[in-house]
mmCIF file of the C-alpha atoms, coordinates in Angstrom:
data_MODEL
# 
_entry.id   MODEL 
# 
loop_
_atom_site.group_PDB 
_atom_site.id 
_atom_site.type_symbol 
_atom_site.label_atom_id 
_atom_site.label_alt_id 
_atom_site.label_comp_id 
_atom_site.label_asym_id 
_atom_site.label_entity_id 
_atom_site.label_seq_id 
_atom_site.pdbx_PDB_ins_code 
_atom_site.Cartn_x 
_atom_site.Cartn_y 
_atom_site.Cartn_z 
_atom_site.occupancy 
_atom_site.B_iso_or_equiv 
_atom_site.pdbx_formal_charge 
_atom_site.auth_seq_id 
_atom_site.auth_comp_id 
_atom_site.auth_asym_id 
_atom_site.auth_atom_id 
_atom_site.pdbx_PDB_model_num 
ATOM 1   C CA . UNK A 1 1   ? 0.000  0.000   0.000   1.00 0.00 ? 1   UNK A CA 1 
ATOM 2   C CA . UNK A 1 2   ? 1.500  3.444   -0.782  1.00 0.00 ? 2   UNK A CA 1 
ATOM 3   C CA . UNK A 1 3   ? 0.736  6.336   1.516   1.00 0.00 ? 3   UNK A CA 1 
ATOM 4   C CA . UNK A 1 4   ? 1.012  9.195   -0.315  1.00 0.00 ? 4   UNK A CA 1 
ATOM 5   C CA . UNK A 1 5   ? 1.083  13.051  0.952   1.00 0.00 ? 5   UNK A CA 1 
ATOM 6   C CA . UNK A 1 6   ? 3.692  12.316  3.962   1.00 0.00 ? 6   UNK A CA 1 
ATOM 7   C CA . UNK A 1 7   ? 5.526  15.277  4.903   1.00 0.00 ? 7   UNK A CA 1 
ATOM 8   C CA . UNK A 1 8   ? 9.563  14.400  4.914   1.00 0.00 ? 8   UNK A CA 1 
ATOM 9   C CA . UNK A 1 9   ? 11.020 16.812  6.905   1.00 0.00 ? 9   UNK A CA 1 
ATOM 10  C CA . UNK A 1 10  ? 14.724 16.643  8.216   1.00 0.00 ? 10  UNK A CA 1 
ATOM 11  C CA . UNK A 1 11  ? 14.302 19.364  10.454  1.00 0.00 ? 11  UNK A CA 1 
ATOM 12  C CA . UNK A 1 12  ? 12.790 23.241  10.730  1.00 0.00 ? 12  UNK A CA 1 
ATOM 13  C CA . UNK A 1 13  ? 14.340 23.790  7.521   1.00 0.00 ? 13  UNK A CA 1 
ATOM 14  C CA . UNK A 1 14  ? 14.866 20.464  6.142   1.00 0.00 ? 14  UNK A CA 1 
ATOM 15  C CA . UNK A 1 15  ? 13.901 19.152  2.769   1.00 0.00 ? 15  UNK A CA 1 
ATOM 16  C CA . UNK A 1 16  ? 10.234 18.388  2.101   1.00 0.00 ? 16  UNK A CA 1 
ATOM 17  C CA . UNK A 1 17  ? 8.232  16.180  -0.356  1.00 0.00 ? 17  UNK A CA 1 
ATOM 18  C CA . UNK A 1 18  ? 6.478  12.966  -0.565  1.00 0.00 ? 18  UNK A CA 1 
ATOM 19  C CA . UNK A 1 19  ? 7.297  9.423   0.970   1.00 0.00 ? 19  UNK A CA 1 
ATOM 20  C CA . UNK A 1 20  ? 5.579  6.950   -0.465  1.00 0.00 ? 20  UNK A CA 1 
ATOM 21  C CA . UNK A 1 21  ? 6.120  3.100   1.018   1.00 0.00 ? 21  UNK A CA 1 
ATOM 22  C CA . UNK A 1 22  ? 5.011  -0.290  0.401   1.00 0.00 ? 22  UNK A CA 1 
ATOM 23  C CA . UNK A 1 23  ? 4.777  -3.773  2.187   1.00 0.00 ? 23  UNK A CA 1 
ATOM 24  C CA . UNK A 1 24  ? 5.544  -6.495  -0.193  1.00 0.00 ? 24  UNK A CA 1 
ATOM 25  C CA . UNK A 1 25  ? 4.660  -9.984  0.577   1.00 0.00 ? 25  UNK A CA 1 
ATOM 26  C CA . UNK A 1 26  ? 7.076  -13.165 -0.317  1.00 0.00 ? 26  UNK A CA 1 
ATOM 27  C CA . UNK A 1 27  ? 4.644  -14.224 -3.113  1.00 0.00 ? 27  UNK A CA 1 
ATOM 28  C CA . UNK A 1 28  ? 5.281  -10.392 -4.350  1.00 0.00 ? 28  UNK A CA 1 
ATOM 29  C CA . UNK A 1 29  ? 1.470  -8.918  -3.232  1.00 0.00 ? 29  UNK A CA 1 
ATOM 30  C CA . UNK A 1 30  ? 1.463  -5.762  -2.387  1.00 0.00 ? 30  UNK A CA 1 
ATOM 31  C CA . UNK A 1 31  ? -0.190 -5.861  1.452   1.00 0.00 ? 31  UNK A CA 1 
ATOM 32  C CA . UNK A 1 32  ? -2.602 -3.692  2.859   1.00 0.00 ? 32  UNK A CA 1 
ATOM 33  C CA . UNK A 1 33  ? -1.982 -3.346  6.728   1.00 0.00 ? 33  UNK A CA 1 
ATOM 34  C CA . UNK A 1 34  ? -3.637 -1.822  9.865   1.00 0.00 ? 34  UNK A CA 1 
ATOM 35  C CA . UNK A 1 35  ? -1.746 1.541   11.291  1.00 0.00 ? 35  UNK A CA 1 
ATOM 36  C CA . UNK A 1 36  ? -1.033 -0.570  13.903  1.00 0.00 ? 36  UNK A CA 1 
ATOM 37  C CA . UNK A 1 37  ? 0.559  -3.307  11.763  1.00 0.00 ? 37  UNK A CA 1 
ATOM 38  C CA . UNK A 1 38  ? 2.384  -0.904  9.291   1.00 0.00 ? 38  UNK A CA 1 
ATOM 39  C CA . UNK A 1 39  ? 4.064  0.739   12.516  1.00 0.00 ? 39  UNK A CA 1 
ATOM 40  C CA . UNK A 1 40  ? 5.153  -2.756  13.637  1.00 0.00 ? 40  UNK A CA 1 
ATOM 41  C CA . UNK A 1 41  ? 5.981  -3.895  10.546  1.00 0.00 ? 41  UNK A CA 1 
ATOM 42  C CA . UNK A 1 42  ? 7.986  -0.822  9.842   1.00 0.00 ? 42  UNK A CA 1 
ATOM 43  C CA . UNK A 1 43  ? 9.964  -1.167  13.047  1.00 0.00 ? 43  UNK A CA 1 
ATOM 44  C CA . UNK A 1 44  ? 10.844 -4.746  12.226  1.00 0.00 ? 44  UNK A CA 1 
ATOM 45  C CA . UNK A 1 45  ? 13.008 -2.963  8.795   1.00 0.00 ? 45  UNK A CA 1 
ATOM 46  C CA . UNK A 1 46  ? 15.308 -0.677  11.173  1.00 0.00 ? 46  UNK A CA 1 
ATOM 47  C CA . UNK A 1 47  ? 18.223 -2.635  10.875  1.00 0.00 ? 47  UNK A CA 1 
ATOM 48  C CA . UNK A 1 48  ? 21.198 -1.739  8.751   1.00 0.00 ? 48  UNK A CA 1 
ATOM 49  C CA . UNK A 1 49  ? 22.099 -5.084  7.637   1.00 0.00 ? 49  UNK A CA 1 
ATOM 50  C CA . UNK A 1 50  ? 18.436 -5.909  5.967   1.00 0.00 ? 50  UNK A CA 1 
ATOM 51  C CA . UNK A 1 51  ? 19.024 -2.943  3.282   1.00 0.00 ? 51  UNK A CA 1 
ATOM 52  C CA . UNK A 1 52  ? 18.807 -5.056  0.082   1.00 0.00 ? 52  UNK A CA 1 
ATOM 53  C CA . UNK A 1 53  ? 19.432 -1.864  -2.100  1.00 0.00 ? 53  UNK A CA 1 
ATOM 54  C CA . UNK A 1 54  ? 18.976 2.104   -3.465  1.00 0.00 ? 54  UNK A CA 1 
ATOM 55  C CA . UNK A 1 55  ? 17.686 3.299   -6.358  1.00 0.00 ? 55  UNK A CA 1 
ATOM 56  C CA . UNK A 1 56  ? 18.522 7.018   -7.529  1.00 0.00 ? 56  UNK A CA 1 
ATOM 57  C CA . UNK A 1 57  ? 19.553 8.523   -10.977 1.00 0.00 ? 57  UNK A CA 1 
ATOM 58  C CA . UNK A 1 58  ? 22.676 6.931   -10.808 1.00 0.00 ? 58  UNK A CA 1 
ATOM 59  C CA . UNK A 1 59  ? 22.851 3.981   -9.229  1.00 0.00 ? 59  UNK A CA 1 
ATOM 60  C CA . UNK A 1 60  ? 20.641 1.249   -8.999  1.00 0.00 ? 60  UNK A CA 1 
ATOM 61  C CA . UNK A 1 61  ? 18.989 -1.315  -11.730 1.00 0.00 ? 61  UNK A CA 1 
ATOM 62  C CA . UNK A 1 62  ? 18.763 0.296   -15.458 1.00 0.00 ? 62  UNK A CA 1 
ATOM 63  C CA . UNK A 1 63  ? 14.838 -0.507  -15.195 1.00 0.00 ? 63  UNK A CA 1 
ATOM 64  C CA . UNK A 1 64  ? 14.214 1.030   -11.488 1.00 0.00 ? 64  UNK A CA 1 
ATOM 65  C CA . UNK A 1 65  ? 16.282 4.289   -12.526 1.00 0.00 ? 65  UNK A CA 1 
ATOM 66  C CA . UNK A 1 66  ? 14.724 4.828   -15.677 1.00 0.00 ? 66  UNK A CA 1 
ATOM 67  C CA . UNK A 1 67  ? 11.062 4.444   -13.498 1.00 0.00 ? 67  UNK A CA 1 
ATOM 68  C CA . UNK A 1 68  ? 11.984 6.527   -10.903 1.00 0.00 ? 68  UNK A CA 1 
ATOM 69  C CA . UNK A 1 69  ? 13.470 9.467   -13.544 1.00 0.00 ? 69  UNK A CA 1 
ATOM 70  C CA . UNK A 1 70  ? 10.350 9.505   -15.167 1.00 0.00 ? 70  UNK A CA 1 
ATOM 71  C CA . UNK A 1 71  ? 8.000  9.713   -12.308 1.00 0.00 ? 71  UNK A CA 1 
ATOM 72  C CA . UNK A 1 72  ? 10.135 12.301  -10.272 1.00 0.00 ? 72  UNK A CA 1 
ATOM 73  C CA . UNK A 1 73  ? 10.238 14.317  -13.839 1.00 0.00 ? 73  UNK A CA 1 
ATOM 74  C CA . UNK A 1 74  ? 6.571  13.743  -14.105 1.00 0.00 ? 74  UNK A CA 1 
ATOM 75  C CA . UNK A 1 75  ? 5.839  15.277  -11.204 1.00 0.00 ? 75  UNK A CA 1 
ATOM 76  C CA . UNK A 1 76  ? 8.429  18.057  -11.235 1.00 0.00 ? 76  UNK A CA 1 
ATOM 77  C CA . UNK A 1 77  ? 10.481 16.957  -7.932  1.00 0.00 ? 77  UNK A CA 1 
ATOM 78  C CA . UNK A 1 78  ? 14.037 18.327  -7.620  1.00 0.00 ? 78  UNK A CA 1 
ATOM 79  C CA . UNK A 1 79  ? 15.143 14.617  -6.429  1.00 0.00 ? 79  UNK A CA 1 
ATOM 80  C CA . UNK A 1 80  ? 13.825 11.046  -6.218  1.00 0.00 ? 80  UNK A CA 1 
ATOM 81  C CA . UNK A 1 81  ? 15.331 7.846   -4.734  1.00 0.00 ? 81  UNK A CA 1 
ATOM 82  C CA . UNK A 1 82  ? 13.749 4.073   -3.875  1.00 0.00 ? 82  UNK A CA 1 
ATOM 83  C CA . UNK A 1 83  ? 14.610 2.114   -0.704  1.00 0.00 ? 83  UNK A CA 1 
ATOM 84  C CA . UNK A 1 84  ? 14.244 -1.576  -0.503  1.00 0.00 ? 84  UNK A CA 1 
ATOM 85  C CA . UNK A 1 85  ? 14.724 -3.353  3.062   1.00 0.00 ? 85  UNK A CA 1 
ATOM 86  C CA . UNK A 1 86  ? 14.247 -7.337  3.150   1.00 0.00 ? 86  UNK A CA 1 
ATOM 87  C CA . UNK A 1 87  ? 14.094 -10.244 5.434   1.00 0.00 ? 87  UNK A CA 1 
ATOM 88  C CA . UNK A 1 88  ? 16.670 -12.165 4.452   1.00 0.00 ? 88  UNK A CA 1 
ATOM 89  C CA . UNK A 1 89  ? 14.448 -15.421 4.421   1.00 0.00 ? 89  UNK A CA 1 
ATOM 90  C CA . UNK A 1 90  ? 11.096 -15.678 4.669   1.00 0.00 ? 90  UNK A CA 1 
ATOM 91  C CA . UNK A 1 91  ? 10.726 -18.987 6.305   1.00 0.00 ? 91  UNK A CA 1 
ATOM 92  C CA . UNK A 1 92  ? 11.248 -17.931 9.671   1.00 0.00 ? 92  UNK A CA 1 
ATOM 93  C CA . UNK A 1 93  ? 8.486  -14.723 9.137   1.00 0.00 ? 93  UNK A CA 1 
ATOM 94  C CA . UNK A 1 94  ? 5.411  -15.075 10.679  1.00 0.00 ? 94  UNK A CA 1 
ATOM 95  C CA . UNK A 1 95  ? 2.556  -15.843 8.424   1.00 0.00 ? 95  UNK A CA 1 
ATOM 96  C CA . UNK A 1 96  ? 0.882  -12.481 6.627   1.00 0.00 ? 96  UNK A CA 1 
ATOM 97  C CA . UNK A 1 97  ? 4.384  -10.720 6.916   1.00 0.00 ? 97  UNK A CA 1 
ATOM 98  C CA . UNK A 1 98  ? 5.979  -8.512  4.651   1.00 0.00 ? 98  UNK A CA 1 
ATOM 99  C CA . UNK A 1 99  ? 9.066  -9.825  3.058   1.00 0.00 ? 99  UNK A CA 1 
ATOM 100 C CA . UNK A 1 100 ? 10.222 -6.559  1.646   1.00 0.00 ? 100 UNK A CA 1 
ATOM 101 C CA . UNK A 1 101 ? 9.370  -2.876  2.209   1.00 0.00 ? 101 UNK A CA 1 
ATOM 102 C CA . UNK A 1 102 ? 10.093 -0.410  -0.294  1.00 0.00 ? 102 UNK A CA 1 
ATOM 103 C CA . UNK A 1 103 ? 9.962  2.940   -0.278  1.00 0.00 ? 103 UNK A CA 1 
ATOM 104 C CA . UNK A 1 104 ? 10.118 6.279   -2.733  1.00 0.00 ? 104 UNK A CA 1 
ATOM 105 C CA . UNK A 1 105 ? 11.027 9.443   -1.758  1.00 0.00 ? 105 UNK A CA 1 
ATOM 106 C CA . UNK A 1 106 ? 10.551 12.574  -3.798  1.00 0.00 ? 106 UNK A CA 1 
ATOM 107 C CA . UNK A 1 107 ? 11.508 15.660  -2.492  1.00 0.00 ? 107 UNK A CA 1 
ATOM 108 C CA . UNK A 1 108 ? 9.754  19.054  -3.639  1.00 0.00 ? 108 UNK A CA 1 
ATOM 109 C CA . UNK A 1 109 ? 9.542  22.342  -1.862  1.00 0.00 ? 109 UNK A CA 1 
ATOM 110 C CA . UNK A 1 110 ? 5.944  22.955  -3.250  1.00 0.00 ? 110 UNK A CA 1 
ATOM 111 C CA . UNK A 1 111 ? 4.573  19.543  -2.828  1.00 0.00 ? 111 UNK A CA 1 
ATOM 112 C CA . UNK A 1 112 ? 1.258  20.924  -0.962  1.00 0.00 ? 112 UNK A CA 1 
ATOM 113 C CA . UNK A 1 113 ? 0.538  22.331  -5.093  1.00 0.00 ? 113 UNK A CA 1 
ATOM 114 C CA . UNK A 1 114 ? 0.581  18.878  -6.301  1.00 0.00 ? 114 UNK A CA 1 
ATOM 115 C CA . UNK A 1 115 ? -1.985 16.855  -5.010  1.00 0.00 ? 115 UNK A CA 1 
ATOM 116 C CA . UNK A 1 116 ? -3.757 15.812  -8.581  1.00 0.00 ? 116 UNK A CA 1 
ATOM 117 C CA . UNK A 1 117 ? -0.063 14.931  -10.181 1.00 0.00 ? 117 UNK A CA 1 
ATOM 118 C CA . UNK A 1 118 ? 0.299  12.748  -7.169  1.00 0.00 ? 118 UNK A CA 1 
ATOM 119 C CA . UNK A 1 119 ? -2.709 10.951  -7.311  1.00 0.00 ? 119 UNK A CA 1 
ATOM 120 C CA . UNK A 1 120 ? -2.236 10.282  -11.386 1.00 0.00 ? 120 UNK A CA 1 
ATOM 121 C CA . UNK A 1 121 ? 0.756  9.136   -10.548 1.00 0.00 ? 121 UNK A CA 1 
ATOM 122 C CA . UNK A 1 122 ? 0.135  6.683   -7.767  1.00 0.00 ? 122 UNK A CA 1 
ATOM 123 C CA . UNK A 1 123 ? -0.460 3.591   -9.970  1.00 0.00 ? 123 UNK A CA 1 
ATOM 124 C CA . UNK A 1 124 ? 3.417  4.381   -11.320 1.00 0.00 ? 124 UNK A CA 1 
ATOM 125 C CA . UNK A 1 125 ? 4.801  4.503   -8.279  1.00 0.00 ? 125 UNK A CA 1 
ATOM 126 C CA . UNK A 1 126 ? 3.327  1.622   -6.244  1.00 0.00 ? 126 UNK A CA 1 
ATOM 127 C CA . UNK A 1 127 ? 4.437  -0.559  -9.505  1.00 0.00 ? 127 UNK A CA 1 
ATOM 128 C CA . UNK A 1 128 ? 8.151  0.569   -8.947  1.00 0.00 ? 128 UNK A CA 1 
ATOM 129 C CA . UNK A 1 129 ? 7.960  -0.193  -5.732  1.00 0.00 ? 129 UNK A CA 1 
ATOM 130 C CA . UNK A 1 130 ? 6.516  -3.516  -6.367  1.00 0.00 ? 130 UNK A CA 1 
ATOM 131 C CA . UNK A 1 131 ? 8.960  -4.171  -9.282  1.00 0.00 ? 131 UNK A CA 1 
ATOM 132 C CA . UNK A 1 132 ? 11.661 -3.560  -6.569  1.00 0.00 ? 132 UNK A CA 1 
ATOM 133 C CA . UNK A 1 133 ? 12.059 -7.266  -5.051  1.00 0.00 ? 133 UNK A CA 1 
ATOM 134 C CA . UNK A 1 134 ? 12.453 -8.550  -8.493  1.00 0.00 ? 134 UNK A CA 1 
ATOM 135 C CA . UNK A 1 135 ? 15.354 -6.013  -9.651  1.00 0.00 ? 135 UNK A CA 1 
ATOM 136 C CA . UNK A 1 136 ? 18.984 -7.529  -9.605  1.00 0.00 ? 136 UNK A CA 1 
ATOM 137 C CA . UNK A 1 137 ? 21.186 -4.886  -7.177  1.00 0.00 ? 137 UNK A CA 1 
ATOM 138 C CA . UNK A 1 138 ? 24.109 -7.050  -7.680  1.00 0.00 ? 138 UNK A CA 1 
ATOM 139 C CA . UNK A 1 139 ? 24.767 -6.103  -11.334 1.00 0.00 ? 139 UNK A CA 1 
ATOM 140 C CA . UNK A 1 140 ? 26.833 -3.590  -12.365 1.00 0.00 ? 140 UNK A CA 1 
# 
């Protein structure tokens, strides 16, 4: 599920724009969770070592960067970038777990104008982040 029209702030004067995140499933579903479940489940991503890999303008898979470039450009943001966190095996999950969570972040001064180009968008967006899991990190 993407949640679109979250503030990112850094700080008073910190960047701002929109975070968008998904839970992914092991079977590659997209799932649709509770606030109280989406907290939890976000918590159980914090650590470093379940990073599975970044997608920006320049780095990243060819597919996810060409994605991202044309959503961020679509919607006029200064800067995008994709996040993808994993379990590193999903036998050990409990059942109706996410196996992944990926994330877009598109930072935009004026993002409080942009509230149609968002929502025509949204479709784009939860499909990169869905496409994520499948996308090869490892190749250069």
């Amino acid at each position: 599920m993407a949640w679109p029209f979250q503030q990112y702030v850094s700080g008073v004067r910190g960047p701002t724009g929109f975070l968008f995140s998904a839970f992914i499933a092991a079977d590659g579903s997209v799932l649709k969770p509770s606030i109280d479940d989406a907290t939890r489940w976000a918590k159980s991503f914090r650590p470093l070592r379940e990073m599975v890999g970044i997608v920006t303008r320049k780095k990243g898979p060819p597919e996810s960067q060409t994605i991202l470039e044309t959503v961020r450009s679509r919607l006029g943001a200064k800067k995008g970038l994709c996040l993808l966190r994993g379990h590193g095996s999903a036998i050990n999950l409990p059942s109706a777990s996410p196996r992944w969570m990926a994330a877009a972040v598109f930072f935009d001064n004026k993002w409080y104008t942009k509230g149609e180009q968002v929502l025509a968008r949204i479709d784009e967006i939860l499909g990169l982040l869905q496409a994520l899991p499948t996308r090869d990190f490892n190749a250069r």
